[in-house]
C-alpha positions as CSV (number, residue, x, y, z in Angstrom):
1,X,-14.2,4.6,-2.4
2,X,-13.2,8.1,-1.2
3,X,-12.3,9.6,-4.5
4,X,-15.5,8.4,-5.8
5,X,-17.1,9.9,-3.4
6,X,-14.8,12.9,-4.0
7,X,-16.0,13.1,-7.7
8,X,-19.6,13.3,-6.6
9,X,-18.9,16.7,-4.5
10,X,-16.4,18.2,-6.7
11,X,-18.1,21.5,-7.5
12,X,-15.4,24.0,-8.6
13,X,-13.0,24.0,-11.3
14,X,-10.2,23.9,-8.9
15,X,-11.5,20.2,-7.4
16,X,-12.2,19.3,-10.6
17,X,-9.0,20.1,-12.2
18,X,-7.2,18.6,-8.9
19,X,-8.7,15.3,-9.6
20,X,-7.9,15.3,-13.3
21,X,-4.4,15.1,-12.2
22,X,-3.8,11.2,-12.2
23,X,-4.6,10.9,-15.7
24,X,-3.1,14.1,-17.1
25,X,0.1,12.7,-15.6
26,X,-0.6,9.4,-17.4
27,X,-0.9,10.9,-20.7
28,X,2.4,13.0,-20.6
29,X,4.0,9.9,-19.8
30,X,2.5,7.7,-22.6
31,X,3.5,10.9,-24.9
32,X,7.3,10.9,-24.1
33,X,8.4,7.7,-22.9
34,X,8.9,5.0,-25.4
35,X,8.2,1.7,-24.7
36,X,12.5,0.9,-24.7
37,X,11.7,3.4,-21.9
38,X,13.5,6.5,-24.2
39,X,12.6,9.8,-23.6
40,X,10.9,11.6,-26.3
41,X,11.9,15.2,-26.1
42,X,14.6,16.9,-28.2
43,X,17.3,18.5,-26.3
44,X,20.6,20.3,-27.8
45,X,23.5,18.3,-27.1
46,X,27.0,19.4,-25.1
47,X,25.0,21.5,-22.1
48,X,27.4,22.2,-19.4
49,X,24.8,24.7,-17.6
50,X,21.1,25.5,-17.5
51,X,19.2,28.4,-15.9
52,X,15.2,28.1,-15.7
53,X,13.1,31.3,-15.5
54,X,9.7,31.3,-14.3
55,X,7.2,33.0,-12.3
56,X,4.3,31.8,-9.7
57,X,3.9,28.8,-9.5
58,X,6.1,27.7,-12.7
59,X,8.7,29.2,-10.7
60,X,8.4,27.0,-7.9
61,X,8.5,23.9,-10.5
62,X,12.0,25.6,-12.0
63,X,13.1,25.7,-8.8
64,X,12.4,21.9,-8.3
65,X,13.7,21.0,-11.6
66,X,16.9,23.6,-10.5
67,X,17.7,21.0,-7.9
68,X,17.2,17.9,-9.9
69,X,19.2,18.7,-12.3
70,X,22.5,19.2,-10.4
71,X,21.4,15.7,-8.5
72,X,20.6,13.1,-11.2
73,X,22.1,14.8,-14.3
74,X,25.1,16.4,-12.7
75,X,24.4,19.5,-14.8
76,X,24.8,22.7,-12.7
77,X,21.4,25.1,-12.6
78,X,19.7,27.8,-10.9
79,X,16.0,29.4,-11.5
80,X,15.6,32.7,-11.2
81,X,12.2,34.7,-11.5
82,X,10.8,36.1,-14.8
83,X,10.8,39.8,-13.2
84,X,14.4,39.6,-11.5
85,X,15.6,38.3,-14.8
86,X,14.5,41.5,-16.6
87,X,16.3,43.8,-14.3
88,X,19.6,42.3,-15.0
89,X,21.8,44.3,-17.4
90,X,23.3,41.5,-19.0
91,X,22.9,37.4,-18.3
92,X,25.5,34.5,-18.5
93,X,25.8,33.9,-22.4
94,X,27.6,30.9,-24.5
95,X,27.0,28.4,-26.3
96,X,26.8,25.5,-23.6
97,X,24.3,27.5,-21.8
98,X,20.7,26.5,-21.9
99,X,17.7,28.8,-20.9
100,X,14.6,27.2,-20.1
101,X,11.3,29.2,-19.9
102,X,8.1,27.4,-18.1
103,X,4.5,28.8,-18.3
104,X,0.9,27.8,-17.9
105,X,-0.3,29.6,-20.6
106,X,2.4,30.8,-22.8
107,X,1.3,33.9,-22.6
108,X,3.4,35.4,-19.5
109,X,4.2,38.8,-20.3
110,X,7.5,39.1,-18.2
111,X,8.3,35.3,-18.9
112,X,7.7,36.2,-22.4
113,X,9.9,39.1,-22.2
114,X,12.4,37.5,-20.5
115,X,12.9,35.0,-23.8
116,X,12.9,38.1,-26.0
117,X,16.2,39.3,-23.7
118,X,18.0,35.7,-23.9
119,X,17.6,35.6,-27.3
120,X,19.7,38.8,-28.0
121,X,22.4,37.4,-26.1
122,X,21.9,34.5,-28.9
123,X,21.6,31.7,-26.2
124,X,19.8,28.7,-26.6
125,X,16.3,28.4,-25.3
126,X,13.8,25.6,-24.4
127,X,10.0,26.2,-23.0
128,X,7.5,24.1,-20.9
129,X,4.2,25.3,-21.5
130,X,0.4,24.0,-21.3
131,X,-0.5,25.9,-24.8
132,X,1.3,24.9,-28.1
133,X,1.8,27.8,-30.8
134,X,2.2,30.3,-27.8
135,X,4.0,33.3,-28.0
136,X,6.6,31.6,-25.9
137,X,6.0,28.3,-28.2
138,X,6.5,30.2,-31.5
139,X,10.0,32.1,-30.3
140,X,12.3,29.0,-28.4
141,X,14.1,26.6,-30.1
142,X,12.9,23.7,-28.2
143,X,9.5,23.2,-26.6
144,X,7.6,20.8,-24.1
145,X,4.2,20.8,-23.8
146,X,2.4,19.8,-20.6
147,X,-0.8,18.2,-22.0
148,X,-2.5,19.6,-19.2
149,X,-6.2,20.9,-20.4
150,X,-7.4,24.4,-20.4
151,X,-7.1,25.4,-16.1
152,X,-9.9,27.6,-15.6
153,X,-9.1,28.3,-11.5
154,X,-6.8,31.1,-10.8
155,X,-4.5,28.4,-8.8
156,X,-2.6,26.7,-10.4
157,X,-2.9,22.7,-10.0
158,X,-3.1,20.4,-13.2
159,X,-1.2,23.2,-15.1
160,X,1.9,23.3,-11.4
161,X,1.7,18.8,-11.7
162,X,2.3,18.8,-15.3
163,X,5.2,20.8,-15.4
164,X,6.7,19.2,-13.0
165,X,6.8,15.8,-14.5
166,X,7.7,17.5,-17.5
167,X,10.8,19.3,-16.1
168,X,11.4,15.3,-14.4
169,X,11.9,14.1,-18.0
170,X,13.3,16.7,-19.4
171,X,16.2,16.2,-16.5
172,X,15.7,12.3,-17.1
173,X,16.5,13.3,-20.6
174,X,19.9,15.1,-20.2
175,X,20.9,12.8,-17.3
176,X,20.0,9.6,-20.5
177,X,22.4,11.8,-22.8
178,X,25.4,11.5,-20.9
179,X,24.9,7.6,-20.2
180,X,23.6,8.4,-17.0
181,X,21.5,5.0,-16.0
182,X,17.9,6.5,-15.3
183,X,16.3,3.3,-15.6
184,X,14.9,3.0,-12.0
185,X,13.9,6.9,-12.4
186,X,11.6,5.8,-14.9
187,X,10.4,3.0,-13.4
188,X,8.9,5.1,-10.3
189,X,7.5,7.7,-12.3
190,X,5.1,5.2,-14.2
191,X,3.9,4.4,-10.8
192,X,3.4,8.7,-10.4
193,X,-0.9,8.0,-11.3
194,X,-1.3,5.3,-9.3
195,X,0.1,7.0,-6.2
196,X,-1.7,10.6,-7.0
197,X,-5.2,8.4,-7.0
198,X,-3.8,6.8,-3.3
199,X,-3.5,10.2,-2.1
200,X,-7.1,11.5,-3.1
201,X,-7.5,8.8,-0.2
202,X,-6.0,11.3,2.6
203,X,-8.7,13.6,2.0
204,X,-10.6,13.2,5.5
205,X,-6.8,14.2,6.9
206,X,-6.5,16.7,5.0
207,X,-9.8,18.2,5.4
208,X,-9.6,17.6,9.4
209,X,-5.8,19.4,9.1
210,X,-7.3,22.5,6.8
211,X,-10.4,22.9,9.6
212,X,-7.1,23.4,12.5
213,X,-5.0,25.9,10.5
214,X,-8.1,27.8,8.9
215,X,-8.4,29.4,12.5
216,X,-5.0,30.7,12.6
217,X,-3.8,34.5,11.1
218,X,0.0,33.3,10.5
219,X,1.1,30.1,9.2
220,X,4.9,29.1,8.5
221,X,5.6,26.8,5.9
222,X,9.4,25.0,6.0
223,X,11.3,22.5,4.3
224,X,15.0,21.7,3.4
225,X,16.2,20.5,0.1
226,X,14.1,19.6,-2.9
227,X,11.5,19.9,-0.5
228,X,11.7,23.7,-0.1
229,X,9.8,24.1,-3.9
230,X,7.0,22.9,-2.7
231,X,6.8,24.6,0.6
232,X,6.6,27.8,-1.6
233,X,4.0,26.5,-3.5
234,X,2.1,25.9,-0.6
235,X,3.1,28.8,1.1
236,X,1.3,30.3,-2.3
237,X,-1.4,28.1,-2.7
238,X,-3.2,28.8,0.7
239,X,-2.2,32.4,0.4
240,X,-4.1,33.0,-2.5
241,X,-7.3,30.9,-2.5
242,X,-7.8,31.7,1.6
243,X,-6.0,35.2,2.0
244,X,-4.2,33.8,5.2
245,X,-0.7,35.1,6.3
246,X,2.1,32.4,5.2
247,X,5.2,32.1,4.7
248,X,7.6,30.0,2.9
249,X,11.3,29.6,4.0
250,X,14.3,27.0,4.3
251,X,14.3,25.2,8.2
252,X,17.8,26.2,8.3
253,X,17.8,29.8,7.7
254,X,14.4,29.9,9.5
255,X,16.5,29.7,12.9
256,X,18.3,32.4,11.7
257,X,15.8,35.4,13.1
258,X,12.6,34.4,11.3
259,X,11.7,32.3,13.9
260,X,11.2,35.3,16.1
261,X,7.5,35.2,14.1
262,X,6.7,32.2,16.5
263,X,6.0,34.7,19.4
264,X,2.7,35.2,17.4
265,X,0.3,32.7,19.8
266,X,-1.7,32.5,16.7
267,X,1.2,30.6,14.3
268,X,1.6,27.2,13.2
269,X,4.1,25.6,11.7
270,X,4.0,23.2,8.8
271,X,7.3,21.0,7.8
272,X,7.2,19.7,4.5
273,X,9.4,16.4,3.4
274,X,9.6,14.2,0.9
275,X,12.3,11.9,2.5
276,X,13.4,10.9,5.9
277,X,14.4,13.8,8.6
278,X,17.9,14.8,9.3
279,X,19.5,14.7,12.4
280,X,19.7,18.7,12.1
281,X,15.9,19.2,10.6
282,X,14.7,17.0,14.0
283,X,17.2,19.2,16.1
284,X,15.9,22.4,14.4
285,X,12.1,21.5,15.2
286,X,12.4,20.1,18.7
287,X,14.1,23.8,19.6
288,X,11.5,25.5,17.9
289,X,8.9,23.4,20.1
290,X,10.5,24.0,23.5
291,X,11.3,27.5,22.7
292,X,8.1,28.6,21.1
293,X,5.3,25.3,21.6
294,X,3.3,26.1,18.4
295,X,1.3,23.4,16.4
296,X,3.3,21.3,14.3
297,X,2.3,19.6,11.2
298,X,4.2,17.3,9.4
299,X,3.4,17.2,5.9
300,X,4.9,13.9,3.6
301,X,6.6,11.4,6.4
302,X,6.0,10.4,9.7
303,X,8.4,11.1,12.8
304,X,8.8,9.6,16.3
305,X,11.4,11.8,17.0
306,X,9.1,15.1,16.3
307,X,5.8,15.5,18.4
308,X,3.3,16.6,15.6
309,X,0.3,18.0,16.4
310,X,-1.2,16.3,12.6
311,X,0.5,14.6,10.0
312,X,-0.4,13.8,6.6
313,X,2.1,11.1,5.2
314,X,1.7,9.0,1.6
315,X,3.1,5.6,2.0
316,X,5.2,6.2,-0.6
317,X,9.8,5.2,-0.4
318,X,10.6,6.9,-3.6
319,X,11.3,10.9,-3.1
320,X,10.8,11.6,-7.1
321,X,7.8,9.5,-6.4
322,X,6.2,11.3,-3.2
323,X,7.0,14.9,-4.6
324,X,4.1,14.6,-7.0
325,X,2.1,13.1,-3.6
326,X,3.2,16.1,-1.8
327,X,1.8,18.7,-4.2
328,X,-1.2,17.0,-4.8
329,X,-1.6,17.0,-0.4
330,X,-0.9,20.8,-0.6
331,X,-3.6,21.5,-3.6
332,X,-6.0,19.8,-1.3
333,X,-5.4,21.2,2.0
334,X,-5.4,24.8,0.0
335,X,-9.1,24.0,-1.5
336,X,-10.0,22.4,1.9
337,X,-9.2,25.4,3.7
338,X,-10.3,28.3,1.5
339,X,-13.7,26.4,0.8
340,X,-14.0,26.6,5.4
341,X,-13.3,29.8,4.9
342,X,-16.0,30.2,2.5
343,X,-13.9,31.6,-0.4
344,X,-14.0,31.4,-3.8
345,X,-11.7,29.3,-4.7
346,X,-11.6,29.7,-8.4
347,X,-12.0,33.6,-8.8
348,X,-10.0,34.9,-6.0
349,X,-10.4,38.4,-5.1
350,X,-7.9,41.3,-7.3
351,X,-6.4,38.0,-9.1
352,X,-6.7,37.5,-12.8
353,X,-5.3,34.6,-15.3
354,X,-4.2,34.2,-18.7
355,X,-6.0,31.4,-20.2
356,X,-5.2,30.7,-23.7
């Protein structure tokens, strides 16, 4: 079996803490969901609006959860990042508002000082978080915590998974508190181990697709929708584990000038989705292929109406399902092509991490 196999090679804390991922995710799900499939996490009641601050990777994950929110528990919410949050002279403030704080470590300096500000507005707060009796842990009213392990790599993997099942629940949560019917939701997301192990099978693909962009100086990373968190996080990923140029940005407002980048001979361009494509997200990238012919890759679902240079797809119909897929493809294809690359993947150059 492949992820046997996998296993055996696994030298660096970052493959290692990549394949820990399948069962991390099992034990947050046997920690909060009942067997009268109830979710197990305190929330205050009568929450009209929630905004999520973050940074790194933790911001991609409140962006994520930003989205989810307004879809399945029809509560509006925005993310904003830890060090943008600071700069603001004063911040939305009542009692129906709900700030939520996620961090790896807990330790975040300006996600941590971010907190201190909300709380003299006398808001309400809430914190995801791997390390319980944090800083961060100790100051918000109500906490998460991600069950992840220590993470010894600089990127962030087991630590970026966790939180995003956790934010998943916590939305499952609200969405339950208003007599929303999340049953189904909770159904898939039991399957979430199961299909994390099926994708450790796509490694060959994935290692073929990281030896054809590890040659290029510029890679774009798009997406629409929910999808557009984890282009970022790839867009991050690969940027800081193989010092390559990427960016990150929405299809839509890609056309809008950016794509001007594609005049670069030595760009490729990675879509990333976690459902089918839209009529105007298959419009968008046939233009961009007869205007500017660079490699496509399609990352999450196959196409017959896009010519793809690669694709990496999880047989997978359930989006909530196949985002958890999709970051797991994007850790590997960041590992695969930093470790081509000869980098080292766990101690990046000029990076540091708080590991508490």
């Amino acid at each position: 079996m492949i992820l046997d196999l996998f296993k055996k090679r696994a030298k660096t804390c970052m493959e290692t803490e990549i394949l820990e991922q399948s069962e991390i995710s099992q034990t947050i799900l046997d920690s909060y969901l009942t067997k009268d499939c109830d979710i197990n996490i305190e929330i205050p009641k009568d929450i009209t609006r929630i905004i999520l601050v973050a940074s790194g990777s933790s911001y991609h994950c409140a962006r994520y959860a930003a989205d989810l929110f307004g879809s399945i528990a029809k509560i509006e919410a925005h993310a904003v990042y830890s060090s943008e949050f600071l700069l603001e002279e004063t911040i939305a403030h009542d009692e129906k508002i709900l700030y939520i704080f996620i961090t790896q470590s807990g330790e975040t300096t300006d996600t941590n000082s971010a907190l201190e500000k909300a709380k003299t507005f006398g808001v309400k707060t809430l914190c995801i978080t791997n390390k319980e009796n944090s800083t961060i842990w100790n100051a918000s009213d109500y906490r998460i915590a991600c069950h992840a392990g220590e993470e010894k790599s600089i990127a962030a993997t087991k630590s970026f998974i966790s939180q995003l099942l956790c934010s998943t629940l916590l939305v499952l949560k609200f969405a339950q508190q208003k007599n929303i019917d999340i049953y189904d939701y909770i159904l898939d997301l039991k399957t979430v181990p199961n299909f994390i192990n099926q994708t450790f099978n796509l490694q060959p693909k994935i290692k073929q697709l990281a030896k054809f962009i590890s040659k290029y100086k510029n890679i774009v990373i798009t997406a629409d929708g929910k999808s557009y968190a984890l282009a970022k996080e790839a867009s991050l990923k690969i940027k800081e584990t193989s010092y390559i140029q990427t960016t990150s940005s929405i299809l839509g407002e890609f056309m809008h000038g950016h794509v001007a980048i594609l005049n670069n001979k030595g760009s490729v361009l990675i879509y990333i989705l976690n459902d089918n494509l839209t009529y105007t997200a298959i419009k968008n990238i046939n233009k961009i292929k007869e205007s500017y012919n660079p490699p496509i890759c399609l990352i999450g679902n196959r196409s017959n109406q896009v010519k793809s240079t690669y694709n990496v797809n999880i047989e997978c119909d359930k989006p909530i399902v196949k985002t958890f897929c999709i970051a797991v493809i994007i850790q590997l294809l960041a590992l695969e092509t930093a470790l081509k690359l000869h980098r080292n993947v766990d101690k990046p150059h000029g990076l540091n991490k708080v590991v508490k």
